[in-house]
ZANUTOR-465774 format. One record per residue: residue number from 1; chain; y, x, z of N, C-alpha, C in turn. Coordinates in steps of 0.1 Angstrom, whole numbers. Each point is the difference from the previous one (the first is absolute). Last residue first. Example, Ala and Ser with C-alpha at 12.3 -4.5 7.8 and 13.67 -1.06 7.14 Angstrom:
REM ZANUTOR-465774
num;chaine;ny;nx;nz;cay;cax;caz;cy;cx;cz
2;A;-22;128;71;11;9;0;11;-8;8
1;A;-57;3;-1;12;-9;0;12;9;0
//
This chain:
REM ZANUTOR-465774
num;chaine;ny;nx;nz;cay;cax;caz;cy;cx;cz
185;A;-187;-128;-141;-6;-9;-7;1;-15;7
184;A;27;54;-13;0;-18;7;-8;-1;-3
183;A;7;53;1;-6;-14;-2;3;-17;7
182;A;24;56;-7;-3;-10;7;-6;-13;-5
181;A;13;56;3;-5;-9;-11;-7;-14;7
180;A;36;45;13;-6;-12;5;-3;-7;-14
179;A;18;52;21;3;-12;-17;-11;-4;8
178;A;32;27;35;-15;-9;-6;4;-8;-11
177;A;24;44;33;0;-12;-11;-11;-5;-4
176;A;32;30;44;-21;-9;-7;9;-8;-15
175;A;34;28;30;-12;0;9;-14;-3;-10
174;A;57;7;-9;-11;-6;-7;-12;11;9
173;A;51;-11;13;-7;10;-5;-15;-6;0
172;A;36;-20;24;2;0;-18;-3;10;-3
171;A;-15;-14;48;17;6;-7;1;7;-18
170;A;-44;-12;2;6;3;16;16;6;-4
169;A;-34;-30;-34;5;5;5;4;4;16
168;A;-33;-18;-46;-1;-6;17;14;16;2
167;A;-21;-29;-44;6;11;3;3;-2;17
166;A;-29;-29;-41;3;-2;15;8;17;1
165;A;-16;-33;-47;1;15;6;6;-5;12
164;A;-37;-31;-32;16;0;8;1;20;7
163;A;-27;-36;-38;5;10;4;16;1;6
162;A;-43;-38;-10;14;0;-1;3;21;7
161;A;-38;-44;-24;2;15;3;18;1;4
160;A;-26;-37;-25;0;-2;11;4;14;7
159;A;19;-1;-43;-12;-9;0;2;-6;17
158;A;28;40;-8;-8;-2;-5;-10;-9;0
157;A;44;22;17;-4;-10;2;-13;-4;-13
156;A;40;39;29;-8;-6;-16;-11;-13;6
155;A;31;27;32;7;4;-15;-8;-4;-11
154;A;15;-11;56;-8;-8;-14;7;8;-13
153;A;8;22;53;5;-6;-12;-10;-5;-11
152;A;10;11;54;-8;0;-9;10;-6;-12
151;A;10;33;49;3;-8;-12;-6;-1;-9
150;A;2;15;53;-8;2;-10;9;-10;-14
149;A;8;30;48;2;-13;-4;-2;2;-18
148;A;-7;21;53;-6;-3;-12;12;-9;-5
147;A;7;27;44;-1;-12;-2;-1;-1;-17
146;A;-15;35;42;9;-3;-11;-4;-15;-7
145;A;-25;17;47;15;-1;-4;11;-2;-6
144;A;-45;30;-8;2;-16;4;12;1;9
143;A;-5;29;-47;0;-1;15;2;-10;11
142;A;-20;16;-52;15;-9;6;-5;2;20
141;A;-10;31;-55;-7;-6;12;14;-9;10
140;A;-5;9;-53;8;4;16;-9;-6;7
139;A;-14;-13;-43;15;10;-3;-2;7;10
138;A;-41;-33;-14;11;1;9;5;15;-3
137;A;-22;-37;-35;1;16;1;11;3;13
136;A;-40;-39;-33;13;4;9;3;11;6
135;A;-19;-41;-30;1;13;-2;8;5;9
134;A;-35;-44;-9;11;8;9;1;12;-5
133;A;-23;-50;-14;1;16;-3;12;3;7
132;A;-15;-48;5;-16;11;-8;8;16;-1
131;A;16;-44;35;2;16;-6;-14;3;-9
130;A;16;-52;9;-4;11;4;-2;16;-5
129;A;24;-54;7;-1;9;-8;-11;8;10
128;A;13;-54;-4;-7;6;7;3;11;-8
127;A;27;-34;-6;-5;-4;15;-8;14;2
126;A;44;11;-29;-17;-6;-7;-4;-8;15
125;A;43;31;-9;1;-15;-4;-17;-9;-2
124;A;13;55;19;-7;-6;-8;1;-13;3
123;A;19;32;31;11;-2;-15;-10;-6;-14
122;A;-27;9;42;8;-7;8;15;-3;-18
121;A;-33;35;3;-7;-11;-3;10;-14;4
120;A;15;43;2;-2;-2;-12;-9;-13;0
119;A;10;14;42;12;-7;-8;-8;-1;-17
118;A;-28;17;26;2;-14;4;10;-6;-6
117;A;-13;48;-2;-9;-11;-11;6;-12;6
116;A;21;38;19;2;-3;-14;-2;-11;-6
115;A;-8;5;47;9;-5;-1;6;-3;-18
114;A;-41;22;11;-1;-15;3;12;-1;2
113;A;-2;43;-8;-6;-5;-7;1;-20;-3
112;A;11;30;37;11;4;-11;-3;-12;-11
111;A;-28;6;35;13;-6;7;6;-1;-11
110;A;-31;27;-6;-5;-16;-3;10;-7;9
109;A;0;51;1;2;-12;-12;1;-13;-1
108;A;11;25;45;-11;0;-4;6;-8;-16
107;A;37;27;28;-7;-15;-2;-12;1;-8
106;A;17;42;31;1;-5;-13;-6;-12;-4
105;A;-3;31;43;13;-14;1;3;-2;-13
104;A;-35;32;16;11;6;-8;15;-13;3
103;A;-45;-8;25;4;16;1;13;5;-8
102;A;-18;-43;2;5;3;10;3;12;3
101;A;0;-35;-44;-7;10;4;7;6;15
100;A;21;-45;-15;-6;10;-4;-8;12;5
99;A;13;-50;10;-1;3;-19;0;16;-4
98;A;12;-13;39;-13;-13;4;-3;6;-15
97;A;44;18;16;-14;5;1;-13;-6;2
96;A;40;-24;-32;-3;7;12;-9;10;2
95;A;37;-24;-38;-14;5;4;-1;4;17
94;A;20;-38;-35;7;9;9;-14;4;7
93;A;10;-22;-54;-8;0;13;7;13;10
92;A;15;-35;-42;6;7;9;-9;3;10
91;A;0;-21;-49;0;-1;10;2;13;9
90;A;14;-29;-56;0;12;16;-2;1;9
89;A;-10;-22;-57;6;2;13;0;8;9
88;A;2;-24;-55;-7;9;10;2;-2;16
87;A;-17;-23;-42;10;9;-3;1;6;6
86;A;-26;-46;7;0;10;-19;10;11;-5
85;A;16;-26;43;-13;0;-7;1;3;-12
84;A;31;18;41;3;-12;-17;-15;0;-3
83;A;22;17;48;-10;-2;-2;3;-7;-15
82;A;12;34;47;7;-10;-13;-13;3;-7
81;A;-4;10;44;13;0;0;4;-8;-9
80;A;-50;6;26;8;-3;-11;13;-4;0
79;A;-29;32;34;9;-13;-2;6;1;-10
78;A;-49;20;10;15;4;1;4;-15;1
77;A;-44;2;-21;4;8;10;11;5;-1
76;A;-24;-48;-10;11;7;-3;1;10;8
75;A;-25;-42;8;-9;15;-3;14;9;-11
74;A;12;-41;20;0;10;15;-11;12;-9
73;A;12;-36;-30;9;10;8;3;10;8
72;A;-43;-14;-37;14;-6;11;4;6;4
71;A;-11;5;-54;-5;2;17;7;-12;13
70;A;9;-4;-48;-10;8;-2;-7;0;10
69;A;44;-20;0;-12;-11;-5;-11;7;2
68;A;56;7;23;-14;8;-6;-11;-10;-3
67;A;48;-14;19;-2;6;-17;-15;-3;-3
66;A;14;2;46;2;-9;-10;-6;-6;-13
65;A;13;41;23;-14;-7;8;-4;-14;-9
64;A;41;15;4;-4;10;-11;-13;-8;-3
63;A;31;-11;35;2;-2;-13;-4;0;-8
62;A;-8;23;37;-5;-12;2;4;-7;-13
61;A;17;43;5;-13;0;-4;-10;-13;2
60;A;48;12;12;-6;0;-12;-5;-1;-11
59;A;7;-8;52;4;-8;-2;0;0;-19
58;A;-16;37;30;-15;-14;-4;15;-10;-7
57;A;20;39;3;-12;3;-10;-12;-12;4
56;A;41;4;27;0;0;-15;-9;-5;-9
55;A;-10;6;47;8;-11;-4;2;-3;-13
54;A;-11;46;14;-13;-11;1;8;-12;-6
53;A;32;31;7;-11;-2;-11;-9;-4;2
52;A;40;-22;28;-4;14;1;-12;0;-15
51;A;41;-33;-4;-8;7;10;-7;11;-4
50;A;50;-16;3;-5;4;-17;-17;0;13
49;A;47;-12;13;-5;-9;-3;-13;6;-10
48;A;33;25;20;10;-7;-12;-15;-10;-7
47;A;2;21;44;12;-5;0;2;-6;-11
46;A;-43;16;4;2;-12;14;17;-2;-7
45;A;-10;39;-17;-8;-6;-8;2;-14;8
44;A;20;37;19;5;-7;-15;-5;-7;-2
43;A;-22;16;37;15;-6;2;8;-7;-10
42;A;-35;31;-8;-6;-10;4;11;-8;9
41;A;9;40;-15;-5;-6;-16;-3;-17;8
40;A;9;33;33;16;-4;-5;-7;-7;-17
39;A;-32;17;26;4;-15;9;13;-4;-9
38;A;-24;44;-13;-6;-18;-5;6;-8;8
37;A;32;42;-9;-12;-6;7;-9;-10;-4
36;A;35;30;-37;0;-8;13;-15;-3;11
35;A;11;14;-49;7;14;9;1;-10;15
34;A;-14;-17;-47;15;-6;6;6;12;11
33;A;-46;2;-24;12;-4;-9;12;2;6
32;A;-37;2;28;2;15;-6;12;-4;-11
31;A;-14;-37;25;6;5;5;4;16;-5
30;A;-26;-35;-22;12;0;1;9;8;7
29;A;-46;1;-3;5;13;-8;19;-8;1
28;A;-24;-19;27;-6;14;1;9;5;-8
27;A;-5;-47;1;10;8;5;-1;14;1
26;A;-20;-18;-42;0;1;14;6;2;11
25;A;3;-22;-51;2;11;5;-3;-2;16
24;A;-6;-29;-38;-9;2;9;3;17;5
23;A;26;-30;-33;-1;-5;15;-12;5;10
22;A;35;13;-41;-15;4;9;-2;-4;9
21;A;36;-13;-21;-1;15;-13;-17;-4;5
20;A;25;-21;32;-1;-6;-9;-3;5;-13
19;A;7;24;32;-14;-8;12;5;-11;-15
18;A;31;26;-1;-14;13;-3;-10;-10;2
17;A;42;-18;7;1;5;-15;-13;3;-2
16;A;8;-5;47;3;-10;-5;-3;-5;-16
15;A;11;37;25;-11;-1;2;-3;-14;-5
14;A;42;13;-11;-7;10;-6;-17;-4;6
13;A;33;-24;20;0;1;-4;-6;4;-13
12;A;0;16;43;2;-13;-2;-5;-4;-12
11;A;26;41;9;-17;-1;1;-4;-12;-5
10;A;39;-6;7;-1;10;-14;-12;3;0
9;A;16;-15;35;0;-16;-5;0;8;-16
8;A;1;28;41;-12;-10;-1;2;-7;-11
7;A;13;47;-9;8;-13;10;-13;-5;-3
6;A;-18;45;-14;11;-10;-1;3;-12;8
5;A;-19;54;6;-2;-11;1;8;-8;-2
4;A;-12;50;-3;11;-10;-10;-13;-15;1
3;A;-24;38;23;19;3;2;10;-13;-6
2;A;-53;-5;16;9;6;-15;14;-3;6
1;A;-38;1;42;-1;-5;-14;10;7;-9
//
């Protein structure tokens, strides 16, 4: 691993800072952060009480779940992280090879896609919305294995009409954006 490894209780700490910045860091990449093993991340984490990201992200996203009127829950693709009706929100999908093409390992659209439309339908305050218009434009191809994380925002609101923009990132680089024209009735 990395030559300049810090004391435990300085790691510690710092991991501690980052999983509260981001709680949906992986141990994966924690370990490239820190220059250490996954057992020595996964030691910390047990010692200073923090759980693993599944854990995280349902205890979250159960919260969230909550919220949503448009849809139901479980038709939410990803796990809703944060959630304000009539404004915006975040979900978090973790892709696999079940989601992508077998020969290249690039996540099929409509993985992409249906994680966009749901939250956008999902940050709609109405019982029932539905997509009348999509505009949308994938960036980067994503590779299964990378973990999406999409953010909708309510930028207008017309009558019964609500325009929402969805931006889907991989490590904070922009993958898909969808303008969303969404009908309550």
């Amino acid at each position: 691993m990395g030559s300049k490894r810090l004391p435990k209780k300085k790691r510690q700490d710092e991991l501690r800072e980052k999983l509260k910045k981001d709680p949906f860091l992986t141990d994966e990449e924690l370990t490239e952060i820190f220059s250490v093993s996954i057992q020595t991340i996964r030691l910390d984490r047990l010692e200073l009480g923090i759980p693993e990201l599944r854990e995280r992200i349902k205890n979250v996203a159960e919260f969230n779940y909550s919220k949503v009127r448009s849809i139901g829950g479980t038709e939410i693709v990803g796990e809703l992280v944060d959630l304000n009706l009539d404004n915006n929100g975040i979900s978090i999908l973790e892709t696999n090879s079940d989601m992508a093409f077998q020969k290249t390992n690039v996540v099929r659209g409509h993985n992409i896609f249906a994680q966009a439309e749901s939250l956008a339908m999902a940050v709609i305050d109405e019982e029932v919305a539905l997509t009348g218009v999509a505009n949308i434009k994938y960036k980067k191809p994503v590779k299964a294995g990378e973990k999406l994380i999409a953010k909708a925002q309510l930028v207008r609101k017309r009558g019964n009409k609500y325009f929402v923009h969805v931006f889907t990132y991989v490590r904070q680089e922009q993958v898909f954006r969808g303008k969303f024209i969404l009908v309550s009735i």
